[in-house]
Each structure stands twice: as C-alpha cells, then as structure tokens.
TIRO-7550 format. One record per residue (C-alpha): y, z, x; residue in three letters. Coordinates in steps of 0.25 Angstrom, whole numbers, plus 2048, in hexadecimal, padded with zeros to 3 digits. Example, Ala and Ser with C-alpha at 12.3 -4.5 7.8 and 13.67 -1.06 7.14 Angstrom:
7EE81F831ALA/7FC81D837SER/
This chain:
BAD5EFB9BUNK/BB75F7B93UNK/BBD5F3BA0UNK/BB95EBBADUNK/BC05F4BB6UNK/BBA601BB1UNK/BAB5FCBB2UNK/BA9606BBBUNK/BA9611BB2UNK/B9C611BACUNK/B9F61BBA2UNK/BA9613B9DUNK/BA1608B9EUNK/B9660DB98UNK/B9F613B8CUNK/BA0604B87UNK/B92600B85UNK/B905FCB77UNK/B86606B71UNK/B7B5FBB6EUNK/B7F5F2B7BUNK/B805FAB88UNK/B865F4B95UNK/B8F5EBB91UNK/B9C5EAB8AUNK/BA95E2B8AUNK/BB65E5B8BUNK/BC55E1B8CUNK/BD55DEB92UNK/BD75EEB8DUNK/BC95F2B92UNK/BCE5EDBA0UNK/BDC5F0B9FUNK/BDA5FFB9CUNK/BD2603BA8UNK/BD65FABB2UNK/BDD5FFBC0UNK/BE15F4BC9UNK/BDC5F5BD8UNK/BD15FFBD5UNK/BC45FDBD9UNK/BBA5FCBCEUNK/BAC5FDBD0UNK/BA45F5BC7UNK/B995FBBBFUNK/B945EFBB7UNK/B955E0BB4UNK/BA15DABAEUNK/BA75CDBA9UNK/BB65CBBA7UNK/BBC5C0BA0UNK/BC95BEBA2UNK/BD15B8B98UNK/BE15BAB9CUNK/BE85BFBA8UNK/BE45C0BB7UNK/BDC5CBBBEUNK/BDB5CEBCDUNK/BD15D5BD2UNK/BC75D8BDDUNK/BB95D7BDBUNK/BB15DDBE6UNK/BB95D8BF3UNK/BBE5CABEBUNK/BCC5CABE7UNK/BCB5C0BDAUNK/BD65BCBD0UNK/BD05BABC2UNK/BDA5B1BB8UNK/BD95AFBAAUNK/BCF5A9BA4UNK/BC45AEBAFUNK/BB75B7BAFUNK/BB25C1BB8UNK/BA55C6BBAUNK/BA35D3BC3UNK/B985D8BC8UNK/B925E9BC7UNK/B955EEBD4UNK/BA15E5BD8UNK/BAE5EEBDAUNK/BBB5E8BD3UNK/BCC5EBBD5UNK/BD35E4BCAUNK/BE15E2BD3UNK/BEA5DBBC7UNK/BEA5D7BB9UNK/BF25D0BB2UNK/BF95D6BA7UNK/BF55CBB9DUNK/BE65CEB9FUNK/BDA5CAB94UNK/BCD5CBB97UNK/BBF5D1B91UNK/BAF5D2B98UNK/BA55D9B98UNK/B9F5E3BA1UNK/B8E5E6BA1UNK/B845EDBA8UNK/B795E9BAFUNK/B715F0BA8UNK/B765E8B99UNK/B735DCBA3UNK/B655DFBA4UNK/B635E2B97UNK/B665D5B92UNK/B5B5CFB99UNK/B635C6BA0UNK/B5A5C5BB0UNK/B625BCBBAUNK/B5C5B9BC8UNK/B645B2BD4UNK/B6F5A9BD3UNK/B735ACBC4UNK/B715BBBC6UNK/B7A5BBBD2UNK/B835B3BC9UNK/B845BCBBEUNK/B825CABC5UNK/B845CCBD5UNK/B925C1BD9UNK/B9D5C9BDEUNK/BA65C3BD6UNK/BA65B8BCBUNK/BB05B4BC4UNK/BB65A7BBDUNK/BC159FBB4UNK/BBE59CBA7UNK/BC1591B9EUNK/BC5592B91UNK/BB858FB8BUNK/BB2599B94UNK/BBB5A4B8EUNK/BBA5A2B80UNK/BAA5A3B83UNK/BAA5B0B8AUNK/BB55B5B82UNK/BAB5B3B75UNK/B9F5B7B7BUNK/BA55C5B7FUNK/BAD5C6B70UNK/BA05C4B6AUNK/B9A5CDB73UNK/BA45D7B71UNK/BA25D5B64UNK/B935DAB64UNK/B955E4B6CUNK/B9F5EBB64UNK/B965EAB55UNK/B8F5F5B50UNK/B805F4B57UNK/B765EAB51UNK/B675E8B53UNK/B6A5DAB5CUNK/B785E0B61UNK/B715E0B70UNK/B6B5D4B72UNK/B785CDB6BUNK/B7F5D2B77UNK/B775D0B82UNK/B775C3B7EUNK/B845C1B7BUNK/B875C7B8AUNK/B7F5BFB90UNK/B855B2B8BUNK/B935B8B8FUNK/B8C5BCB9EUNK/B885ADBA0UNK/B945A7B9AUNK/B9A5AEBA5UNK/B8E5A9BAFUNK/B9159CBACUNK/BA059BBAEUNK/B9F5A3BB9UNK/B92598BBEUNK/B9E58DBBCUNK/BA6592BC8UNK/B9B599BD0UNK/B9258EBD3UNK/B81592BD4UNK/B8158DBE2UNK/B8D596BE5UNK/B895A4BE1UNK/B845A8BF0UNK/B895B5BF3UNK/B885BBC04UNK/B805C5C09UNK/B8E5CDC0BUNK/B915CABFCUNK/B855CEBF8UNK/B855DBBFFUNK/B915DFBF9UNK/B8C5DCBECUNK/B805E5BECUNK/B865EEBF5UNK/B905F1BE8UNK/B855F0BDDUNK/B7D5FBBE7UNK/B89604BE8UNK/B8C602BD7UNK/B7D608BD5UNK/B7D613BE2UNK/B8B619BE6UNK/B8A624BDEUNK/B7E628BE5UNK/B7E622BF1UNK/B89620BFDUNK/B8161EC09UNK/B8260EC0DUNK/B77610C12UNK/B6F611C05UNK/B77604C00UNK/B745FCC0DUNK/B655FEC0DUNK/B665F9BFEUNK/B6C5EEC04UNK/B625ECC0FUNK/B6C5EDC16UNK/B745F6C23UNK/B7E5FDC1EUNK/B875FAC29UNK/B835EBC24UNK/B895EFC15UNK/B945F6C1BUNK/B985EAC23UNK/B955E2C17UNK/B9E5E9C10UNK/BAA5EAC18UNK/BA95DCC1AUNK/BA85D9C0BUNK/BB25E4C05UNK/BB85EAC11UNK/BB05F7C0EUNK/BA55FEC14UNK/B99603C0BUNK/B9C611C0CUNK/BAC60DC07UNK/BA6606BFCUNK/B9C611BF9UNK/BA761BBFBUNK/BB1612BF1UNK/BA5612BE6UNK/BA4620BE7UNK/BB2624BE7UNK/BB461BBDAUNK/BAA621BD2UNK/BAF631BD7UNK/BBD62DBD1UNK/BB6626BC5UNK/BAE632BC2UNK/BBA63DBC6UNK/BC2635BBCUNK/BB963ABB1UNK/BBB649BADUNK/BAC64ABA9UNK/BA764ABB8UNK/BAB657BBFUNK/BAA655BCEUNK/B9D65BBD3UNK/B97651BC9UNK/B9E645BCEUNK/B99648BDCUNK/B8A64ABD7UNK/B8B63CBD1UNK/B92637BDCUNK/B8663DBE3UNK/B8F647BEDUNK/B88651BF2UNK/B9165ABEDUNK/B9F65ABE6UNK/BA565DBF4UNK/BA0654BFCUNK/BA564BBF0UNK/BB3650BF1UNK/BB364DBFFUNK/BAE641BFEUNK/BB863CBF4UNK/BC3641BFBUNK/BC063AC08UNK/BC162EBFFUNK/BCC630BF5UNK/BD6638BFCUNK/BD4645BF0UNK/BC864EBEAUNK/BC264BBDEUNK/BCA657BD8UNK/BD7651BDCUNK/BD2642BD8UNK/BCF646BCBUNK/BDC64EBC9UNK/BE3643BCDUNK/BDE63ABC3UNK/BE0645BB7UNK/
C-alpha cells in the first residue's frame, strides 16, 4: 500500500497498480510515515499484510486495542476499521496491500477453516522469528523486484505466484499461534464482520439498517443491539461514521464539486446533503472544505 493507513483512498490506491499487475502492490516505512495521522479512523478498503521489522505500534483494530513489537506481522482484513494510536519513532516495516479481486485472479479457491484463516478473522497477528523474517523479507524483495521491471510475457504469473508463497508463508506462522481447533469465531463476532464487509460494499448507496439487517437475516434492532454490544455503536452510528468519512475524503479533493459529492453519496439533493453533514460534523460542506484549504 503505498501506505496502510491511507488504503481507504481508492484512488490513491488504484494509482499504484503496476501497469501489467493490478491489485496489488508493496510498500514502505516512508509509504507509512507519509500519510499516517494517529487516532483517525481508517476504514479499510482492501487486504493487507504488515511486516514489522523495528519499533512498536499501537493500534486498535475493529474494537481490540493490540500492541504489535518488533519482529511481528499483521494481517487485516477489507472492511475492518483501524486507529493507529502510537508509533515509535525508530519504526521499520514493509507489506503489501491487494484486492480481492487480484485474489481471485490468482486462482487461488479457499473453503472453510482455511478460508476463514486467511480472509474473514478479526484480527491476526503474530511474532516472528528470525528465520521467519529473513523468509518474508525475500519473498517481498523479490516480489518488489518483479513488480518494478519493465512488463514481460510471464511477468503475471511470476507474481501471482510469488504472492502466493508470501500469502502462505504468512498462513503458516500465523497457523503456528492460532491453532486449527481454535479458529471459532461467535455469532456476535460474525455479525460484526459481515456487517462491515456489507457496509464496505453498500454505504454510499444505502443507509437504512434495515436493508443491511435483512442481508443478515437478521432484525435490525438485533444488529443494532449487536452492534452496541460489540463497538459501543448503533448501526445507524456506524452507517452514519462511513458516510461522514468518505464526504470529508471526497471534500478534501478539489475535483468533486458538492452537488456531485451528494449524488455519489446518493443524497437526494445537495441540501438535504449539507444538512446532513452538518448534523454530524458541527460545519457545511462549504466551511469543511475551507477549513482544510
């Protein structure tokens, strides 16, 4: 990711993609360094993987407060929400942040347990030995490497598979700490989860919780209770944060006038927009944007 904490910029991250090889790319302690802002909430677009090689962050992942030290990898999951609250100033790391969609197109087909390993736990993360540093640290120079050449006839499937062997490296340490038998998540837990990935896909378009609970199969004074008992949020607050969030994303960028930001935030009109973001922000979109000129 040119920088984990700014996956949530699409563009940004869609900027990156290797000409040849999209939907994946790498990045590095300046990638990180340049875009982070401690105690914001960053809403994650994509998959990542971080290796860290120095230092100590603290962060909180979804609603777990979690201290990574040096040497240590994490893994976190599109749709999970992330506030990076310290990083130590002697910090090294690198990783690499993909879409689902390069995931597919690997051909790599996961069922069950290993799928729920690899793509839907909350969190997962885990010290590495020296051994298991100097492998990943390889595998993602080399990868780099490929990535960075000029095009070639084989340059995809050199990658693919080269990511791959970096993915289940990761698997396996993580498989280390995490044994089979203990990857059970609740039905609270897996609520939340889906109730994430559901709200990555539809915010912009919908903010009923009603249209997310029957989704769920479920009430949506069940999710809401759900919810609240799992973030301290309701599912319209967390709906309500989503949306918020992209509105000052997209005000940020001088090539979305209002009136368009409210069409693809799916407002009826720029109005009912500005009354909107006012309830929740305290300013109009006019005086958030100046502000941040």
């Amino acid at each position: 990711m040119a920088n984990l904490v700014a996956i949530a910029e699409e563009d940004r991250f869609n900027s990156k993609m290797n000409e040849s090889v999209k939907g994946i790319y790498i990045f590095d302690t300046n990638d990180f360094l340049r875009d982070l802002i401690k105690d914001h909430h960053y809403r994650q677009d994509f998959y990542s993987i971080l290796v860290l090689e120095k230092g100590e962050i603290k962060l909180r992942y979804n609603v777990d407060d979690i201290t990574l030290l040096a040497p240590a990898v994490f893994f976190f999951v599109a749709g999970s929400q992330t506030i990076f609250k310290n990083v130590s100033e002697d910090i090294s790391l690198y990783g690499l942040v993909y879409s689902l969609q390069y995931i597919k197109q690997t051909g790599l087909h996961l069922t069950g347990t290993e799928a729920l390993n690899i793509f839907e736990r909350s969190a997962s993360y885990s010290q590495l030995t020296e051994t298991e540093l100097l492998v990943l640290t390889k595998l993602a120079e080399v990868l780099g490497a490929i990535l960075a050449r000029v095009p070639h006839r084989f340059q995809l499937e050199v990658v693919n598979n080269l990511f791959l062997a970096f993915l289940f490296e990761v698997r396996h340490i993580l498989g280390k700490r995490i044994p089979e038998a203990q990857v059970v998540i609740s039905r609270n837990e897996d609520i939340l989860v889906n109730f994430y990935r559901l709200r990555l896909e539809y915010f912009k378009k919908e903010r009923s919780v009603s249209f997310y609970a029957d989704k769920l199969n479920i009430t949506a004074r069940h999710l809401s209770q759900v919810l609240k008992l799992m973030t301290g949020q309701t599912a319209g607050e967390m709906l309500d944060e989503a949306v918020i969030a992209e509105a000052k994303r997209l005000l940020i960028n001088p090539n979305y006038n209002i009136s368009q930001i409210s069409h693809i935030l799916n407002f009826s009109d720029p109005s009912f927009f500005g009354k909107y973001f006012k309830k929740h922000t305290g300013l109009t979109p006019k005086e958030f944007r100046f502000s941040k000129t």
